[in-house]
C-alpha positions as protocol buffer text, in pm:
chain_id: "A"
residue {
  index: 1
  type: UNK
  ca { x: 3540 y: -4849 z: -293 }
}
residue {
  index: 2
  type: UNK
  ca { x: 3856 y: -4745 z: -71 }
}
residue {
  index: 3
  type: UNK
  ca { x: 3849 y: -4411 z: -300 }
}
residue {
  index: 4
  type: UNK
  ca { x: 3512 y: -4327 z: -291 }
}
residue {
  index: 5
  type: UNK
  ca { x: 3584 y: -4336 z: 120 }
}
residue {
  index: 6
  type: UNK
  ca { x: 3858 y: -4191 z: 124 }
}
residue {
  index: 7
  type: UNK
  ca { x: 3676 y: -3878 z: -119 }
}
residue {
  index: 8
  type: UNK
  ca { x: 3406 y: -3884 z: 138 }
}
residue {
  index: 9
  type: UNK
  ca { x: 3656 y: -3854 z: 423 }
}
residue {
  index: 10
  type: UNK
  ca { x: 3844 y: -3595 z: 295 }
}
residue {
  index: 11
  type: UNK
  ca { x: 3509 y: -3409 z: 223 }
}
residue {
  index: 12
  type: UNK
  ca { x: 3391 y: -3453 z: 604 }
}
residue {
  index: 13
  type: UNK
  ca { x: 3721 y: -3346 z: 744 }
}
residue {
  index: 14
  type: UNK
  ca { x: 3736 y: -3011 z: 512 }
}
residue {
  index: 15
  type: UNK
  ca { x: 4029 y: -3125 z: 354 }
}
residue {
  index: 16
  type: UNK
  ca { x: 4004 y: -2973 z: 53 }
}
residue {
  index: 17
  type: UNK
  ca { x: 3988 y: -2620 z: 186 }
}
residue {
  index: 18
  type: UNK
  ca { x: 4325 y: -2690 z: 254 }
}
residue {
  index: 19
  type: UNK
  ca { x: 4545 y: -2846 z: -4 }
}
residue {
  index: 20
  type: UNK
  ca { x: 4739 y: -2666 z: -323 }
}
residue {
  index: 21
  type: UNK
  ca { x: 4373 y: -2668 z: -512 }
}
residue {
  index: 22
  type: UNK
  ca { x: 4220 y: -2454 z: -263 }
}
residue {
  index: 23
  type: UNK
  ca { x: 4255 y: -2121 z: -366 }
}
residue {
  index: 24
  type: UNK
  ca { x: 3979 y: -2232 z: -677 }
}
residue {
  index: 25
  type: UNK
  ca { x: 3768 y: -2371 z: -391 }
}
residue {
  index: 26
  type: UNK
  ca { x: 3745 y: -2090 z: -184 }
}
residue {
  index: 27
  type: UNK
  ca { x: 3700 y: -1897 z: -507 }
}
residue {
  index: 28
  type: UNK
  ca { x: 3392 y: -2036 z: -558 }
}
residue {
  index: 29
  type: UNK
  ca { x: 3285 y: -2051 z: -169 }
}
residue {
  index: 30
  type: UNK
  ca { x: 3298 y: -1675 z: -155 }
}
residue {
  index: 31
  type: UNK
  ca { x: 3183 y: -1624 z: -471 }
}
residue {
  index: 32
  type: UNK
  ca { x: 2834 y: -1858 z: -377 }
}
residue {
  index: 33
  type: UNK
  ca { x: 2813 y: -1702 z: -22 }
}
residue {
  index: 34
  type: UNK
  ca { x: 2803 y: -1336 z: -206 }
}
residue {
  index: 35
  type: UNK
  ca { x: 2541 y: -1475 z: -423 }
}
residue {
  index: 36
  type: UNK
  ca { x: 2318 y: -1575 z: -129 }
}
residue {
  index: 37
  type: UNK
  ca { x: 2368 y: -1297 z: 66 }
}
residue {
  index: 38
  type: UNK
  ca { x: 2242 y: -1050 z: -203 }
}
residue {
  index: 39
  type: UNK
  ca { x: 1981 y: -1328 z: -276 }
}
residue {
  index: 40
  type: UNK
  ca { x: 1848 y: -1329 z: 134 }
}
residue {
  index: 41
  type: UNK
  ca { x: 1877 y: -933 z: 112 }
}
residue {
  index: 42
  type: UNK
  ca { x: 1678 y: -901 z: -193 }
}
residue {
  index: 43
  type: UNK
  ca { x: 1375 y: -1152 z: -28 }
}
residue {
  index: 44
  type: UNK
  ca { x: 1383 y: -918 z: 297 }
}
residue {
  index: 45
  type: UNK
  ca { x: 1311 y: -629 z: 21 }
}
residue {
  index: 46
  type: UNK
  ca { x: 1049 y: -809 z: -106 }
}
residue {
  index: 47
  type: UNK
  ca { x: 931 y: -865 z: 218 }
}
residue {
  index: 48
  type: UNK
  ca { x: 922 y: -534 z: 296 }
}
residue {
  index: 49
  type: UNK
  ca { x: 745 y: -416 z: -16 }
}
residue {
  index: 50
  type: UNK
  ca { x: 451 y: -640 z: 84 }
}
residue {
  index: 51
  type: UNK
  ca { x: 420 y: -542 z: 411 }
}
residue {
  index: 52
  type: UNK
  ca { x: 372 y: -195 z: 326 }
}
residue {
  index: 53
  type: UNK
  ca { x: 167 y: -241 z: 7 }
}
residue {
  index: 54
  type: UNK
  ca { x: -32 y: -483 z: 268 }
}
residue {
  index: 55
  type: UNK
  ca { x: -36 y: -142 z: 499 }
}
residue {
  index: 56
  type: UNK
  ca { x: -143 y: 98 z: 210 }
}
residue {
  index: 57
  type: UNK
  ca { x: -418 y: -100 z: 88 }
}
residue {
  index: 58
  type: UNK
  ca { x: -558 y: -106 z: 465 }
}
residue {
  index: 59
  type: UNK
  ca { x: -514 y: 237 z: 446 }
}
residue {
  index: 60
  type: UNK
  ca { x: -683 y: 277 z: 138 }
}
residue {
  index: 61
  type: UNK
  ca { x: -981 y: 51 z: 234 }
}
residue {
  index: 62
  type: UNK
  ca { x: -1031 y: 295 z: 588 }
}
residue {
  index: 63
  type: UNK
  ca { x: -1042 y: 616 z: 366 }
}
residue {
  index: 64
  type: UNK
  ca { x: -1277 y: 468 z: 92 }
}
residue {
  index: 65
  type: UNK
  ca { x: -1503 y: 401 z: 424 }
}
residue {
  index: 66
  type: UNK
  ca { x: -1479 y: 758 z: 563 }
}
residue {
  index: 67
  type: UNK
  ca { x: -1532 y: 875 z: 175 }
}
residue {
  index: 68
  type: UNK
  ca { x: -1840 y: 698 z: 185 }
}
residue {
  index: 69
  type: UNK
  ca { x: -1974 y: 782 z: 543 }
}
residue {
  index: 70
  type: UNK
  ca { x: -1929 y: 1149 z: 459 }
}
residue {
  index: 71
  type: UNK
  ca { x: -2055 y: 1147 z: 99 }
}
residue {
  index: 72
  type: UNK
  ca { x: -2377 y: 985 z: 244 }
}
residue {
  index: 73
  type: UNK
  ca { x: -2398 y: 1247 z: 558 }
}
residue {
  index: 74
  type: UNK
  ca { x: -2391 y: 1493 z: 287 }
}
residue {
  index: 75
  type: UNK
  ca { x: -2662 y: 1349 z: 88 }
}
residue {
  index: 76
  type: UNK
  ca { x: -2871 y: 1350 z: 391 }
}
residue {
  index: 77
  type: UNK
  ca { x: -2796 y: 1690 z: 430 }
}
residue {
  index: 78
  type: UNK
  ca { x: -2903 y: 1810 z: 89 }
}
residue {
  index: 79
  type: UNK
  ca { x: -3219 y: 1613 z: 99 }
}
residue {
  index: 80
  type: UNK
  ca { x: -3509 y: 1894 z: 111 }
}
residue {
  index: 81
  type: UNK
  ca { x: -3669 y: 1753 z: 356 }
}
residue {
  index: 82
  type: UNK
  ca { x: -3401 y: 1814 z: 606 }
}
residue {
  index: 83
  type: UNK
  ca { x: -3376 y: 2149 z: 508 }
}
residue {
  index: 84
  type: UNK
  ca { x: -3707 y: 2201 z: 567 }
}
residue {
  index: 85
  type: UNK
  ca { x: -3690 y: 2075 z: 910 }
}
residue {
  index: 86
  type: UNK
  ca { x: -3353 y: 2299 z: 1010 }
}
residue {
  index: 87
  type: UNK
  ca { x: -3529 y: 2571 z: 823 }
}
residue {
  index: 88
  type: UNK
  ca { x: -3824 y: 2532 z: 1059 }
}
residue {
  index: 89
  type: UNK
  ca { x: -3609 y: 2532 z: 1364 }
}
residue {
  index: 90
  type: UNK
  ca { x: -3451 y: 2852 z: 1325 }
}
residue {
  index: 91
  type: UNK
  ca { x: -3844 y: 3008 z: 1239 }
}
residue {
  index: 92
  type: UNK
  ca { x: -3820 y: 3018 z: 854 }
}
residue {
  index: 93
  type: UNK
  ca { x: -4153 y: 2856 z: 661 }
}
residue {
  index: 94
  type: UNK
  ca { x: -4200 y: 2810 z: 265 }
}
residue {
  index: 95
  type: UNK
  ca { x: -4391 y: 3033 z: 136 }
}
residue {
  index: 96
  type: UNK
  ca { x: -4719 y: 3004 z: -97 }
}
residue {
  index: 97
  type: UNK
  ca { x: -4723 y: 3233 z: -314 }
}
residue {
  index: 98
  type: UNK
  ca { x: -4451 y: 3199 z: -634 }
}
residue {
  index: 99
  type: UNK
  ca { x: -4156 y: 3423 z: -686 }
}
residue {
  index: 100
  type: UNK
  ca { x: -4176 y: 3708 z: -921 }
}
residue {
  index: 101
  type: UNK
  ca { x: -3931 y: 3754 z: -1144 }
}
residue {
  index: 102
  type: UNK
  ca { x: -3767 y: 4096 z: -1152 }
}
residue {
  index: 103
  type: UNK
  ca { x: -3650 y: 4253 z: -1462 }
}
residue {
  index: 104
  type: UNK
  ca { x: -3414 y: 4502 z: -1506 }
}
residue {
  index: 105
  type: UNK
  ca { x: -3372 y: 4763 z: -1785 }
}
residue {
  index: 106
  type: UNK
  ca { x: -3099 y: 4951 z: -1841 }
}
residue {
  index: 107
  type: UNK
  ca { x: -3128 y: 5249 z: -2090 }
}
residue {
  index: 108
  type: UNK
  ca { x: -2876 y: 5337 z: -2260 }
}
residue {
  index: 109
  type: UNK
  ca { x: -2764 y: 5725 z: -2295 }
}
């Protein structure tokens, strides 16, 4: 039991950062703290990535809206009855009589 304390001890007072073993120790400290870091930097890129796919599909959804709005605004538009009406406004009127079709012959020489 007096070893087991005495482990602990040595443990708590950093004692074995600084005997003749603790070049392998701090070997593997640095070598564990690079790990992290690049772990912690490749979770803020990840992060990041969400936030802006997050930001694109907001985007996306606002344009798909506007898409909409206008595609029906144009339907509206095209819809003969409206173009009656505008048609109307400016002093044009169907007519009732049919077109006639107009032929053309060309003779050639």
């Amino acid at each position: 039991m007096p070893k087991v304390r005495k482990n602990i001890y040595d443990v708590l007072r950093g004692s074995f950062l600084t005997d003749e073993s603790a070049f392998k120790n701090w070997r593997i400290i640095i070598f564990i703290v690079l790990l992290l870091l690049m772990m912690i930097s490749g979770a803020h890129d990840a992060d990041k990535k969400v936030v802006k796919i997050s930001e694109l599909h907001k985007k996306r959804i606002a344009l798909r809206e506007a898409y909409i709005a206008s595609e029906t605004l144009l339907m509206q538009m095209k819809m003969e009855s409206n173009i009656r009406q505008k048609a109307k406004e400016i002093g044009l009127f169907p007519t009732h009589t049919p077109p006639t079709k107009i032929r053309v012959i060309s003779k050639k020489e």
